[in-house]
C-alpha positions in Angstrom: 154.0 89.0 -13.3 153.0 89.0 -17.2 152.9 85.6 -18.7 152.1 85.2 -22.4 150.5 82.1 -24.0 152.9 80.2 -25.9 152.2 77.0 -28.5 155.1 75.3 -29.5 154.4 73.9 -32.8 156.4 70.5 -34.2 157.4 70.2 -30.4 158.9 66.8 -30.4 162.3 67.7 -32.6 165.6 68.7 -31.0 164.9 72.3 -31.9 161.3 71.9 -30.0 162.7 69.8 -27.3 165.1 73.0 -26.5 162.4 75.4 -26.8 160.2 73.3 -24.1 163.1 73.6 -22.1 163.6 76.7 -22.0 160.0 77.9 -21.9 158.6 75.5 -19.0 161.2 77.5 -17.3 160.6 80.8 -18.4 159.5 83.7 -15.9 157.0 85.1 -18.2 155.6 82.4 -20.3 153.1 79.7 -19.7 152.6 76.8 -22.2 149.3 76.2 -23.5 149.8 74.4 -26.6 152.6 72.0 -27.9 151.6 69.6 -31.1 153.1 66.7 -32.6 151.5 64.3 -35.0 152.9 61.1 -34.0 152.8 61.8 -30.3 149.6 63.6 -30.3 147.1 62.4 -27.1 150.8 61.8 -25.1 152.1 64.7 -22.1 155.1 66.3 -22.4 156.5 64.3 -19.2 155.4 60.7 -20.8 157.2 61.8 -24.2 160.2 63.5 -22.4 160.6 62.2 -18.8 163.3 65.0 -18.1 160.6 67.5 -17.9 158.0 65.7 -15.1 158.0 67.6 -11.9 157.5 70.8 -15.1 154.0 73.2 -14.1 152.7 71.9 -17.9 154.3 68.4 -17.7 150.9 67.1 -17.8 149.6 69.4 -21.2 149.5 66.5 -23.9 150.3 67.0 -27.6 147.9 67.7 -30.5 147.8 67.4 -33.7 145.5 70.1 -34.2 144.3 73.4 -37.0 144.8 76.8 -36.4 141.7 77.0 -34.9 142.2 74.5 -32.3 145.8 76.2 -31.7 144.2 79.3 -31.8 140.8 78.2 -29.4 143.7 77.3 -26.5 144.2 81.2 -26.3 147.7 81.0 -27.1 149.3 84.3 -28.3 153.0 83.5 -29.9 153.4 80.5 -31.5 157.1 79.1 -32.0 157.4 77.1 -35.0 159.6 74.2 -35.0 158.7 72.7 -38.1 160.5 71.5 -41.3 160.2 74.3 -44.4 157.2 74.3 -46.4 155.0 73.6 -43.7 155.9 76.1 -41.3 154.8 78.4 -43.8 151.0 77.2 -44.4 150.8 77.1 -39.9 152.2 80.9 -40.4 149.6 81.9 -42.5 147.0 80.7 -40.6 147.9 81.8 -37.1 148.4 85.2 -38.5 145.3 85.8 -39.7 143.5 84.2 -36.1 145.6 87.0 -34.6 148.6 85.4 -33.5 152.2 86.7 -33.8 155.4 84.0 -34.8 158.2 83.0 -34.0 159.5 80.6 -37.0 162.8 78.3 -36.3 162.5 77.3 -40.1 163.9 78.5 -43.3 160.4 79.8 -44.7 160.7 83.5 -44.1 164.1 84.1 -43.7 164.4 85.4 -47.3 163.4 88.2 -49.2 163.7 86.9 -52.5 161.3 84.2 -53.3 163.3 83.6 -56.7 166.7 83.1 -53.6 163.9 80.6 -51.9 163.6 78.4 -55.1 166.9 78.4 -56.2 168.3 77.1 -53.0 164.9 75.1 -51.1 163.8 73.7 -54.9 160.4 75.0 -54.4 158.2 78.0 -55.1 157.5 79.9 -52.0 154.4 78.7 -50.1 153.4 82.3 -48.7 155.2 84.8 -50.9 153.1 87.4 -49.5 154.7 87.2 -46.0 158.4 87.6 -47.3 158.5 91.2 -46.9 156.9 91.6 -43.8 159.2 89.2 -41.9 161.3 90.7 -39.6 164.9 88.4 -39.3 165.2 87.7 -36.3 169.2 88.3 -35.3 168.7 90.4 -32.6 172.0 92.3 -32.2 171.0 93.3 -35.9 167.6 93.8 -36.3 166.6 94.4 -32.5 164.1 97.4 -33.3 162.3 95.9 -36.4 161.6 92.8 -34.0 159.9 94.7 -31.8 156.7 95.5 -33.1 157.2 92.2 -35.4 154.7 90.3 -36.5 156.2 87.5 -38.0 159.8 87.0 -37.0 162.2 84.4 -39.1 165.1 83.2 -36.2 168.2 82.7 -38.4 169.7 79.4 -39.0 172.6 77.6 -37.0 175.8 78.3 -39.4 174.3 81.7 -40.9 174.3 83.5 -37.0 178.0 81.8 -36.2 179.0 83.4 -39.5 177.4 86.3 -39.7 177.6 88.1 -36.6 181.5 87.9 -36.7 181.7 89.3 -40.3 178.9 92.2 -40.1 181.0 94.9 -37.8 183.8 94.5 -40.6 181.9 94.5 -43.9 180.0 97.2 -42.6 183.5 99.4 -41.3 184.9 98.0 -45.0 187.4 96.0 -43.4 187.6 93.2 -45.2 187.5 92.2 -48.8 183.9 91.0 -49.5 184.8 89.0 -52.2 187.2 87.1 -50.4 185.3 85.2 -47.6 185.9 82.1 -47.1 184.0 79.6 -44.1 184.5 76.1 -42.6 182.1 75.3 -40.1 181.6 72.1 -38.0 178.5 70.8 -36.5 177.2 68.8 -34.2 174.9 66.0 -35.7 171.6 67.4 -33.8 172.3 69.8 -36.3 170.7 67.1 -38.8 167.5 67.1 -36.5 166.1 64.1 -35.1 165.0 61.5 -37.8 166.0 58.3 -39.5 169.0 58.3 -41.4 171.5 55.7 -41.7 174.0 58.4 -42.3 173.3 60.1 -39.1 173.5 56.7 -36.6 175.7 56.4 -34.0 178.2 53.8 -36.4 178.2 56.2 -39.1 179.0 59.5 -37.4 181.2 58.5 -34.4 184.9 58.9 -34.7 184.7 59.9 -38.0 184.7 63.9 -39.5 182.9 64.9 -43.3 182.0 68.1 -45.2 178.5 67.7 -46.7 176.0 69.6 -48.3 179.1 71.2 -50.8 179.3 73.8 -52.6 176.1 75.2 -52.1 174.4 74.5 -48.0 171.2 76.1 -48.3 172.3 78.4 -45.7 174.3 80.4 -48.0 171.5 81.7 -48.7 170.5 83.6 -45.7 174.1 84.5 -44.9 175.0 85.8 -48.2 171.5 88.0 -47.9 172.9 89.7 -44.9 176.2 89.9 -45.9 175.3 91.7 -48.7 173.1 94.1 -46.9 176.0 95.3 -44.2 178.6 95.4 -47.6 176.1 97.3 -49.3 176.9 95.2 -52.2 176.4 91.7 -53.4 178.5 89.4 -51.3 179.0 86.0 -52.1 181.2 83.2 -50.1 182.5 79.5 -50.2 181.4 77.8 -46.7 182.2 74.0 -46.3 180.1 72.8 -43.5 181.6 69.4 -41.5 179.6 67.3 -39.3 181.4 65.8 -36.3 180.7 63.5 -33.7 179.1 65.7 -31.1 175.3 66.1 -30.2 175.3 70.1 -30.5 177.7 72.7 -31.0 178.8 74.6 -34.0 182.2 76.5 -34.6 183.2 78.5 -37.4 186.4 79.5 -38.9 186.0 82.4 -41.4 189.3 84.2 -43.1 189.1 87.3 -45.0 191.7 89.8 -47.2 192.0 92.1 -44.9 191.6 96.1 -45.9 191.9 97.6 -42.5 194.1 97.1 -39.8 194.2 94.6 -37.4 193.5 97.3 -34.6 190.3 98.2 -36.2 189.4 95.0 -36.2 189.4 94.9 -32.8 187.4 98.1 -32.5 184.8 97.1 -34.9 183.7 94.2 -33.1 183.9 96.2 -29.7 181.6 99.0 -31.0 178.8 96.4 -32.1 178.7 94.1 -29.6 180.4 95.7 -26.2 177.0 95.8 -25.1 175.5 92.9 -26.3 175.2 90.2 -23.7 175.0 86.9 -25.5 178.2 88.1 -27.5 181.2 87.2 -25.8 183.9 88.8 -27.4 187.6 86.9 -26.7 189.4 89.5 -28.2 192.8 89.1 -30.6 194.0 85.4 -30.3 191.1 84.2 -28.8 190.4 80.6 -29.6 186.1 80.0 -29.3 185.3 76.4 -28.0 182.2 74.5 -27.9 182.4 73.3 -24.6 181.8 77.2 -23.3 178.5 77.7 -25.2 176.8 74.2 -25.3 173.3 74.8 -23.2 173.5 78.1 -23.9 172.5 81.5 -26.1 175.6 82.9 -26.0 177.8 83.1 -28.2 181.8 83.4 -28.2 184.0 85.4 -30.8 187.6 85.6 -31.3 189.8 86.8 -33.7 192.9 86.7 -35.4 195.4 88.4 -38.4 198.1 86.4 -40.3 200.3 88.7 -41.5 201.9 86.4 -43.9 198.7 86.0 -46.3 197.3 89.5 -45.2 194.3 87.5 -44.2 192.0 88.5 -40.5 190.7 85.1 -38.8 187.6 85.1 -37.3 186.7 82.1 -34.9 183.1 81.4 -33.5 181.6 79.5 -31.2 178.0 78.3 -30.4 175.0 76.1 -29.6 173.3 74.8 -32.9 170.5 74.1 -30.8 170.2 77.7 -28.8 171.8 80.8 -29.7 171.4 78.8 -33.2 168.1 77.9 -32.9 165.8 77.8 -29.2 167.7 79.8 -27.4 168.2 82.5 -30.1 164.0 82.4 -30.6 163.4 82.7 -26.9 165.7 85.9 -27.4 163.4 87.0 -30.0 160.8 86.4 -28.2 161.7 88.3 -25.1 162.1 91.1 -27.7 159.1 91.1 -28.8 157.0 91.2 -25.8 159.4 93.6 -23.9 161.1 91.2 -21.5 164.6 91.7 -20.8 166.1 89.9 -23.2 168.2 87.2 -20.4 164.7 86.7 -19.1 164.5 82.5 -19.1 168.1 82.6 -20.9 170.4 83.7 -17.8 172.1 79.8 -17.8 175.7 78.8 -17.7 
């Protein structure tokens, strides 16, 4: 059986704790490198106990330079690191012959003007943009396949977009009538300090944040607009409530269409999609279906008082929104069947 050398860099986050999860697991990959500079000379199984008993519960952390990532022989590196410094590992790894899988924001744009407006820096590795292959893989499955660099899509922009894209594309909808509410669960936030993110401060308690413009408008406008074939631009509210992961999405649009094509839109992109679960008219997504797992549920809706179609997502901010979702990528890439290491309920 073919295993592939894997690094797992910034592995001590939520997003890298789900990606060791899934890997140490995974039929066809074996762990060679994970780094994390304030855990660095600690195993995997002394930082996260869950995992002892793991085949590379014993590899310890580094904090290390491409070289030394490179010099453990791994072949895809994951990156699960903050923006801006993903980019500079990207570069590197690249050029020592590595392919990547990034879980942060640095290549998920093609604009780096789009990248400064909404990040508030210029682009570290402009270079790259175009290359990068984004990595939502019931859209862009064939470009990920010879991929070199492959940006995995944020948490909100995959729970909005992959309801939206079968009807923008069919012109069902009204693109400039898109409107979003999302809520999140606070791993969301990822695992740091923050007095607004304790247990006091979240618990029992629901807020939007990051309004009117959440960075990930960015991405999800960008591939809007492609499936449109015109400039689309929304208003999304994101909410953080007090759950550790899970993200679900209400989006309403003017409706062109009818309600039955609707229907038949999101049937003839993603019958065949596994991770898509489609619930069909009336269906209501829940959280509690998803969580710990890369699927991903979709229902739908039409009000025919306001004209308006209802779509109504469901997902794991943490895995088809982030881990799981890269994993999937990653199966892609190196022709796995894409359940390979995912096939959890």
């Amino acid at each position: 059986m073919k295993r592939v050398k894997i690094a797992v860099i910034g592995a001590s986050g939520y997003t890298g704790l789900e990606l060791l999860r899934l890997l140490l697991t995974h039929p066809h990959a074996e762990l060679v490198c994970v780094t994390s500079r304030q855990n660095a000379g600690r195993s995997i199984g002394e930082v996260f106990p869950r995992f002892n008993g793991a085949d590379s519960a014993d590899l310890k952390f580094m904090d290390p330079s491409g070289e030394e990532i490179a010099a453990t022989g791994a072949e895809v590196a994951f990156l699960a690191l903050p923006h801006g410094v993903a980019a500079g590992y990207a570069s590197s790894l690249l050029d020592l012959g590595l392919k990547i899988i990034d879980l942060s924001a640095d290549f998920r744009l093609e604009d780096p003007a789009v990248y400064k407006e909404f990040y508030g820096d210029d682009h570290p590795a402009p270079e790259l943009l175009q290359e990068a292959v984004y990595g939502l893989p019931e859209v862009h499955r064939e470009a990920t396949k010879d991929a070199r660099l492959i940006a995995a899509p944020g948490c909100y922009p995959t729970s909005i977009s992959l309801p939206l894209i079968p009807l923008l594309r069919e012109k069902l909808i009204d693109p400039n009538s898109i409107v979003t509410c999302s809520m999140s669960g606070v791993s969301g936030a990822g695992r740091k300090a923050d007095l607004s993110l304790i247990f006091c401060e979240c618990n029992e308690s629901v807020r939007a944040y990051g309004v009117p413009k959440h960075r990930h408008l960015s991405e999800i406008e960008q591939e809007l607009s492609k499936a449109a074939e015109e400039k689309v631009v929304i208003s999304f509210t994101p909410h953080l409530v007090p759950v550790h992961n899970g993200i679900c999405s209400t989006t309403s649009a003017k409706l062109t269409g009818s309600p039955e094509q609707v229907n038949a839109a999101l049937e003839k992109a993603y019958a065949d999609e596994h991770f898509v679960r489609l619930l069909g008219k009336g269906g209501c997504a829940d959280t509690k279906n998803v969580t710990g797992t890369n699927f991903i549920d979709i229902g739908w809706n039409y009000d025919e008082r306001t004209g308006r179609v209802l779509l109504l997502s469901a997902e794991d901010n943490l895995g088809k929104g982030a881990g799981g979702q890269a994993v999937q990528n990653f199966n892609i890439l190196c022709g796995f069947s894409e359940t390979d290491g995912l096939q959890n309920f």
